[in-house]
C-alpha positions in Angstrom: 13.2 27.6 -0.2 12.1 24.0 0.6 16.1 23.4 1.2 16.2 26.3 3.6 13.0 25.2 5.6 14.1 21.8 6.4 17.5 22.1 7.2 16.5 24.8 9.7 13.6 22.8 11.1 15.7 19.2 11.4 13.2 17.1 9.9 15.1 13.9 8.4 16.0 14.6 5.0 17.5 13.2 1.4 17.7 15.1 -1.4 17.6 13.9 -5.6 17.4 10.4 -3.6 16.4 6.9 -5.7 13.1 5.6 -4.6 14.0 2.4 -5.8 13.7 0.9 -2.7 11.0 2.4 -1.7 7.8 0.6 -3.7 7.8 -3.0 -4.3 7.9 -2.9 -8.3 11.6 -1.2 -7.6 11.2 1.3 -10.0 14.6 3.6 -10.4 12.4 6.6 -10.1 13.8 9.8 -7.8 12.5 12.6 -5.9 14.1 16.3 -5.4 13.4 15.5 -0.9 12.5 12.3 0.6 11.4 13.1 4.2 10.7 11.2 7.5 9.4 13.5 10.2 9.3 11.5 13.5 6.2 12.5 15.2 2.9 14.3 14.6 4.4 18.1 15.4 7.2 17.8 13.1 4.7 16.6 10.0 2.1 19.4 10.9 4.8 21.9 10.4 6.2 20.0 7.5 2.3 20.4 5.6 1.6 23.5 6.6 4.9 25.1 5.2 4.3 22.6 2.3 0.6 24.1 1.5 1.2 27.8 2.2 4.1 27.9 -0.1 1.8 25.7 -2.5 4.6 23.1 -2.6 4.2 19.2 -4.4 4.2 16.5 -1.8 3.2 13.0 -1.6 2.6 11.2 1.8 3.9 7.5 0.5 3.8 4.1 2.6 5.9 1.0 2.1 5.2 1.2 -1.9 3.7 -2.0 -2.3 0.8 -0.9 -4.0 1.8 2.0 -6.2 3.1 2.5 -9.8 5.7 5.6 -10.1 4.8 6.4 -13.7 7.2 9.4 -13.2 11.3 9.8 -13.7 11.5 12.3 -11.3 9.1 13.7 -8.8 9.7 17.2 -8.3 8.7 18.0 -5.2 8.8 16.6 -1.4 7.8 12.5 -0.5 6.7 11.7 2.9 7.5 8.7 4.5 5.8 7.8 7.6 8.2 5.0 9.1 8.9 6.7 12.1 5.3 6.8 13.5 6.0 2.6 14.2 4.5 2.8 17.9 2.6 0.1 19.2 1.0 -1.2 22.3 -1.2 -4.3 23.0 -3.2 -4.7 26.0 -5.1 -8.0 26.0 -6.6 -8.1 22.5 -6.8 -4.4 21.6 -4.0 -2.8 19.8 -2.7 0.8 19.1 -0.4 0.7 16.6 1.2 3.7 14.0 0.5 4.4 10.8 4.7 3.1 9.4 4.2 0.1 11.0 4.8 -3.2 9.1 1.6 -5.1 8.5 3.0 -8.6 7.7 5.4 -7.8 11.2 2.1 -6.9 13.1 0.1 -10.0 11.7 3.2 -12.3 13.0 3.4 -11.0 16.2 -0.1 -10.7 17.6 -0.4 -14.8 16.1 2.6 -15.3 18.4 0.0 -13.9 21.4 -2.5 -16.2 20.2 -4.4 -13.2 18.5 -6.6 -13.8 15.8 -7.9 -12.1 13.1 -5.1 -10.8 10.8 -3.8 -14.1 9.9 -4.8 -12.9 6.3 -2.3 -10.4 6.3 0.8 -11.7 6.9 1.5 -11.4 3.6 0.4 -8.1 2.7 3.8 -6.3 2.7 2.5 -2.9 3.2 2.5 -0.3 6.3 -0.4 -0.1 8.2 -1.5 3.2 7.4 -1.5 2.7 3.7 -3.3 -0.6 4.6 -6.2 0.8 5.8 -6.7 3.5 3.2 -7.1 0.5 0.9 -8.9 -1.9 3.1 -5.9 -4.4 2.0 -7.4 -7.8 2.6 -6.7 -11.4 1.2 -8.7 -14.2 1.5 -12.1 -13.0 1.8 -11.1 -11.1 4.7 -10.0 -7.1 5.3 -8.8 -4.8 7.3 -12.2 -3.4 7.9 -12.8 -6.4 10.2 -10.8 -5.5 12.5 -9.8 -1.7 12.5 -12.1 0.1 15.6 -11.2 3.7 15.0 -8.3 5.9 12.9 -6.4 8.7 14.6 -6.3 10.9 11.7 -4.7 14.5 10.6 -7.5 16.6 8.9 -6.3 19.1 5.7 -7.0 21.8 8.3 -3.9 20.1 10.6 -6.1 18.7 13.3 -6.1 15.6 14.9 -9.1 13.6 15.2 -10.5 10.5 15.9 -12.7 8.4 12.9 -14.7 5.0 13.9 -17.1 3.0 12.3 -19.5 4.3 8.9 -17.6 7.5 8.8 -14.3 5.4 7.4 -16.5 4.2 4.9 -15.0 0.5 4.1 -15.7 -0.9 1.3 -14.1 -3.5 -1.0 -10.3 -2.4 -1.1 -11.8 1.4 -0.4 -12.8 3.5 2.2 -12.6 7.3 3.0 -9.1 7.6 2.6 -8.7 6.6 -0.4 -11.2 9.3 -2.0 -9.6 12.1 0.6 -5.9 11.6 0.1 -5.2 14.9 2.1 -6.9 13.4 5.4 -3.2 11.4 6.6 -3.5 8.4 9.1 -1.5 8.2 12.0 -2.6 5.7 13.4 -5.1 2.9 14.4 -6.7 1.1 16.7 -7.5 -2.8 16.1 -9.7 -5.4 17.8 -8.9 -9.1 17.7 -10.1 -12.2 19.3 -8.2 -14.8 21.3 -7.4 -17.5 19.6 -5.5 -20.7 19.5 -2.0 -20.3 19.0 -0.8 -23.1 17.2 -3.7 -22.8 14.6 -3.4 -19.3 13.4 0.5 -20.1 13.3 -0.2 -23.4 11.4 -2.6 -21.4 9.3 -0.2 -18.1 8.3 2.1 -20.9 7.4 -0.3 -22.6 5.2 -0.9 -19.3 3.5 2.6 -18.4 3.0 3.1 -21.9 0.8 0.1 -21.3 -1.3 0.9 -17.6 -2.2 5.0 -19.5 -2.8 3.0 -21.8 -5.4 0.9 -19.2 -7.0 2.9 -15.6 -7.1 5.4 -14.6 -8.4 7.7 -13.8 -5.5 11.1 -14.0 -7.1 10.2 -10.9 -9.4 9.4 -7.3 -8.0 5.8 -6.3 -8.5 3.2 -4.6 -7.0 0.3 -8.0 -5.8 -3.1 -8.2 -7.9 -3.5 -5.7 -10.2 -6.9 -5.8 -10.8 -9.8 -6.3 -9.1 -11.8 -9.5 -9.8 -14.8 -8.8 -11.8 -18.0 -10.1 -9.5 -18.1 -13.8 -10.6 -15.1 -13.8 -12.2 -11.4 -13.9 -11.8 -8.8 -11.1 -13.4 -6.6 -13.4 -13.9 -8.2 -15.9 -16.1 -10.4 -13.6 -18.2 -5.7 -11.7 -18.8 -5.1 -15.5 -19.4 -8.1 -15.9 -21.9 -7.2 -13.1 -23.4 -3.3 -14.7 -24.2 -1.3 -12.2 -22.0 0.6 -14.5 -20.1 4.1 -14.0 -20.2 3.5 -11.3 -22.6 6.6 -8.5 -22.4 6.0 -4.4 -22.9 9.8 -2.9 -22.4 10.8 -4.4 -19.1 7.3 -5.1 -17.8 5.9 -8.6 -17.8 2.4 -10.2 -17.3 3.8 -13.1 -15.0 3.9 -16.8 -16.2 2.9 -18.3 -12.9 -0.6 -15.7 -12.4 -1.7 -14.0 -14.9 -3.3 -10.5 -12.4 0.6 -9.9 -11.5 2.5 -8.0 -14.0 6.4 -8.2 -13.2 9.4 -5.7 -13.1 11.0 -8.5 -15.4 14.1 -6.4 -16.8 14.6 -2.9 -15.8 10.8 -1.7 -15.8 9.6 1.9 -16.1 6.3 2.9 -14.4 5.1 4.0 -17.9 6.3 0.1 -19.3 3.7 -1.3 -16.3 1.2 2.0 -16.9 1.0 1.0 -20.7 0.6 -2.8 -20.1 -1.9 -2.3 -17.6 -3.6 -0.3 -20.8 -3.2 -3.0 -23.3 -4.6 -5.4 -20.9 -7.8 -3.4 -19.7 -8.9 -2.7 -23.1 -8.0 -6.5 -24.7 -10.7 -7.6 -22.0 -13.0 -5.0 -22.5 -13.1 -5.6 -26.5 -13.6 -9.2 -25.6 -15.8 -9.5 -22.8 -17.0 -6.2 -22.4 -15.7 -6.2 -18.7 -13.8 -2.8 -17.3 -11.3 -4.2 -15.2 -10.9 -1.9 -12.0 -7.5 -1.2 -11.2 -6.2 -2.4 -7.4 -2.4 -0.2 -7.5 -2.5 4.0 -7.7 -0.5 5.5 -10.6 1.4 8.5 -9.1 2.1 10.8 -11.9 
């Protein structure tokens, strides 16, 4: 029935498709349909016939900060990588949801733009950024994100600013309403000098060379750090560095990064992440709070 519905409507489609390289841990996962509708009228029609037929779907960004604890996801996954607009004028941009964060952060730096330089190494889409309020450095998205262009469970489009996104430390309204979808946003910088935020993006990219794990797929921090503490260290104290469950790996070089060392499963990472949370809660009586989303 699904079939029948989008090859009569046109909507971009894959069917039994690997989704391997889409999240960042590159689990070999599939999906029965992977879908890419290309503007807002094909993805209302898309949910609509999804909900009244009562059919599984997952709207899914650039998979950088998700765990597929799942061989195959029966139902329909919903890229947004089409919605990639964008227009700047002077220091206030409208940009879509499937746009590349790190590719945003480089190019407004090029303008002299400041105010993302810490997230030219987030390698997520922007709409799946701001659900999270990604942020590095002891900055976030939150900072600079004016208003949301949003598509309400009832298939309207509407407009959310300020309190009623509800930011808050890697949350905010999205991330509790997973069937309000962003579109897009709107973002305010400041001018800046050029050659500094460039000088300091680059500085950034060396540290996070010297302290991640980039050679390995994975999925960033995996847990939050406890207030006062550091995830990492209290994984380290606790002896899990390097430690191996099936093809998942705490990594060597940081200890809040688990690795897809050899072949990982989401359920190799979802039962590592296990082991770890309650080793540091017997020890320290500290409930790590998990940073990824486990899509079952």
């Amino acid at each position: 029935m699904i079939k029948n519905f989008i090859d009569t409507s046109g909507i971009e489609c894959y069917e039994d498709v690997s989704l391997k390289k889409y999240n960042t841990y590159k689990i070999d996962a599939k999906a029965k349909y992977l879908v890419f509708p290309k503007d807002s009228v094909e993805l209302i029609r898309l949910i609509s016939y999804l909900k009244s037929n009562n059919c599984k779907f997952l709207v899914l960004g650039n998979g950088s900060n998700v765990i597929f604890n799942f061989e195959y996801y029966d139902g329909v996954i919903i890229r947004l990588d089409r919605f990639n607009s964008i227009s700047i004028n002077d220091n206030v941009i409208e940009v879509g949801a499937g746009y590349s964060l790190i590719k945003l952060a480089n190019e407004v730096a090029l303008l002299g733009l400041s105010g993302l330089e810490f997230a030219s190494g987030i390698p997520g889409c922007v709409g799946a950024s701001v659900a999270m309020n990604a942020g590095a450095y002891n900055h976030s998205l939150a900072e600079v994100v004016e208003s949301v262009m949003v598509l309400t469970p009832d298939n309207e489009i509407i407009t959310m600013t300020g309190e009623e996104l509800e930011f808050n430390y890697r949350e905010s309204f999205f991330k509790y309403n997973k069937d309000y979808i962003i579109l897009s946003c709107k973002i305010i910088l400041s001018h800046g000098n050029k050659e500094e935020i460039l000088e300091l993006i680059k500085d950034r990219r060396v540290r996070r060379m010297e302290s991640q794990p980039l050679n390995y797929p994975s999925a960033g921090s995996v847990f939050r750090n406890p207030e006062g503490n550091y995830a990492g260290k209290l994984i380290e104290d606790c002896g899990f560095k390097g430690y191996k469950l099936g093809g998942a790996m705490v990594s060597l070089k940081h200890a809040n990064f688990i690795i897809n060392y050899d072949g990982a499963t989401g359920r190799d990472i979802v039962l590592l992440i296990n082991k770890i949370r309650n080793s540091v809660k017997d020890k320290y009586n500290i409930d790590l709070i998990l940073e990824q989303i486990i899509i079952d």
